[in-house]
C-alpha positions, 0 to 999 in steps of 0.5 A: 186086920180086916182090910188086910184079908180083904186085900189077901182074898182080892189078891187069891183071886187075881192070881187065879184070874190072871193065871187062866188069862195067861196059861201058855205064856211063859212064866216070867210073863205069867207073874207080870200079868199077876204082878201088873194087875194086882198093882193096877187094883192096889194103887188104882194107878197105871204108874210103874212106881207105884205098881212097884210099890204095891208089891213090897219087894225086898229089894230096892224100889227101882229094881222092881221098877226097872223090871215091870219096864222091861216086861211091859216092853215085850212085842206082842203082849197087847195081842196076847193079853187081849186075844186071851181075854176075848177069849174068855168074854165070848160066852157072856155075849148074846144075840142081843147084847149090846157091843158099844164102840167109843173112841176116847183121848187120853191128853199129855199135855205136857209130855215132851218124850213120849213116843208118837204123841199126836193131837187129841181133842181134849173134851174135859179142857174143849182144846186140841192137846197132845196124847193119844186116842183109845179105841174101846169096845164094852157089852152091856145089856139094856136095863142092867148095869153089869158090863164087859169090858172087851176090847182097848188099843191106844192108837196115834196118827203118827203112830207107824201102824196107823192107818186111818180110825175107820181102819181102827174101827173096822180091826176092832169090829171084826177081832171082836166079831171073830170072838163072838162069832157075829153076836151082838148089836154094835152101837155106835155114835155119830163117827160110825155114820161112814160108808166104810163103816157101814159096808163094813157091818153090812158085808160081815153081817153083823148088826147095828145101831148107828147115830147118823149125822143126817148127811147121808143119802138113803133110798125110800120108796125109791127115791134118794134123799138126806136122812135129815130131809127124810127125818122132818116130815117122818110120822113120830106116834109115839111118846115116851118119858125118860130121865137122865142123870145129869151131874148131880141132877135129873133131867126130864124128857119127853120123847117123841118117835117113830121110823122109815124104811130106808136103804142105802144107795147101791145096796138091797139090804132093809134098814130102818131110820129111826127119828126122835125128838125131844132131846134138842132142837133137831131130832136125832137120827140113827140108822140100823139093819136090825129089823124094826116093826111099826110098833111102839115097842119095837122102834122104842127098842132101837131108841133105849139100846143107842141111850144106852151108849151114854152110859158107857160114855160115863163109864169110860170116863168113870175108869180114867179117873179111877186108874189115872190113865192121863198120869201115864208116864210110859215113853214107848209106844209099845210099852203104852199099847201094852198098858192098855191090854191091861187096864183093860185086863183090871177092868174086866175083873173089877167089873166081872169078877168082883162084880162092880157096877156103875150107875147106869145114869138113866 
């Protein structure tokens, strides 16, 4: 009896949520969106079969079925859902909140039917399967465990509207750019170290904390040279000591770091290289235009909002699990992109409305 208020409570509160995400939308949507999110929840399953199943209609299982299918079909959906709900998460954003871009895989290894299935690198396997990629946006602060859920679109190479993933990135950054009118810190790992990339956050101006590869030619003092050249002989001053979670483990590290001035070729904007070392035998590199002193704290800063980035890489895959995306079973692009909106959706009420937290890991 207890459980089964809990559930009816859960339930109140979903179709209270779903119903400010969908005002304006019509009312056979509006009950799709509810019906969708609460089975997501319910069954922790992105399954139609099972969705259906947490709704316990009075009438046979695959009627029910058949209309999700047909619902979670409709053109336009994922943009509805998503702009609606960008929305609704602009406000929890600040200046300096952390806007963390990950490109995550969802692998069908064995899947024959689905629509635009393209090559996917695998990382829980370390081999090249087929599925599709996620290109996903979470706000998180540094030192705290509550985070926003803000943006996820499945992508294919194959797909018909795919471009390339910088174009993928760019539209992410600037949808949610829009939203928040330019605040936050953008916080990417080594794929971001692009030019388009970086032009791209540079001419909206928007803020960010890149992981460079160290390939990239940047101006110091005049001359142009490799962030991993410039890295070696950088003055690291500082110290700090930290611990991370690993598995079941805590791992110690000290750290040692410091920063250059730099630019890069062809533009007049200040960045700032910042250089650690302690985590492997190179040192890690990351590249940022927010504005770094010589200081302990301010390098340290930069350091701590890019480790940040490693939680939500386990968060990530912490949701996967959780919803069993990889158990999709949707054939159509539309209908799969669609999904997405509203994993996406449950996610952000599990996380902010329910209040879940995930072990930050450090």
């Amino acid at each position: 009896m207890h459980y089964a208020r809990i559930a009816a409570k859960v339930r109140e509160q979903i179709i209270k949520f779903s119903g400010e995400l969908s005002a304006g939308l019509p009312k056979v949507v509006r009950r799709f969106i509810a019906e969708s999110l609460y089975g997501i929840q319910a069954r922790q399953s992105v399954r139609l079969t099972e969705i259906a199943r947490s709704l316990e209609e009075e009438i046979p299982l695959r009627k029910t079925q058949y209309r999700l299918c047909r619902q979670v079909g409709r053109d336009g959906l994922w943009k509805r859902i998503t702009h609606s709900l960008l929305r609704r998460a602009a406000s929890r954003i600040r200046e300096d909140t952390l806007l963390i871009m990950d490109l995550s895989d969802i692998s069908k290894k064995y899947a024959r039917k689905m629509e635009y299935l393209s090559r996917v690198w695998d990382g829980s396997e370390g081999t090249v399967n087929k599925g599709y990629w996620t290109c996903n946006v979470v706000g998180a602060e540094v030192g705290e465990t509550a985070l926003t859920p803000l943006y996820c679109r499945l992508f294919s190479q194959d797909g018909p509207d795919f471009q390339s993933e910088n174009a993928e990135i760019r539209k992410a950054v600037s949808l949610v750019a829009k939203h928040t009118e330019k605040r936050g810190i953008w916080v990417m790992d080594r794929g971001g170290d692009s030019r388009k990339i970086i032009d791209h956050f540079l001419n909206e101006d928007l803020a960010f904390i890149i992981r460079s590869e160290g390939k990239r030619h940047l101006v110091y003092r005049g001359r142009k040279n490799s962030g991993h050249a410039l890295s070696q002989d950088c003055s690291l001053p500082y110290m700090e000591r930290v611990v991370r979670e690993e598995g079941k483990n805590e791992k110690v590290y000290f750290l040692e770091f410091g920063m250059r001035p730099v630019k890069l070729p062809g533009r007049q904007e200040q960045m700032y290289l910042v250089v650690v070392r302690g985590f492997g035998k190179d040192p890690m590199m990351i590249l940022t235009n927010k504005r770094v002193k010589r200081s302990r704290k301010s390098i340290w800063e930069v350091v701590e909002s890019y480790i940040t980035r490693w939680r939500i890489e386990e968060t990530l895959r912490f949701i996967k699990q959780s919803y069993n995306l990889e158990d999709i079973r949707l054939l159509t692009y539309t209908r799969l992109q669609n999904m997405m909106a509203l994993v996406l959706t449950a996610t952000y009420f599990a996380m902010v409305c329910l209040g879940f937290r995930q072990n930050s890991g450090f």
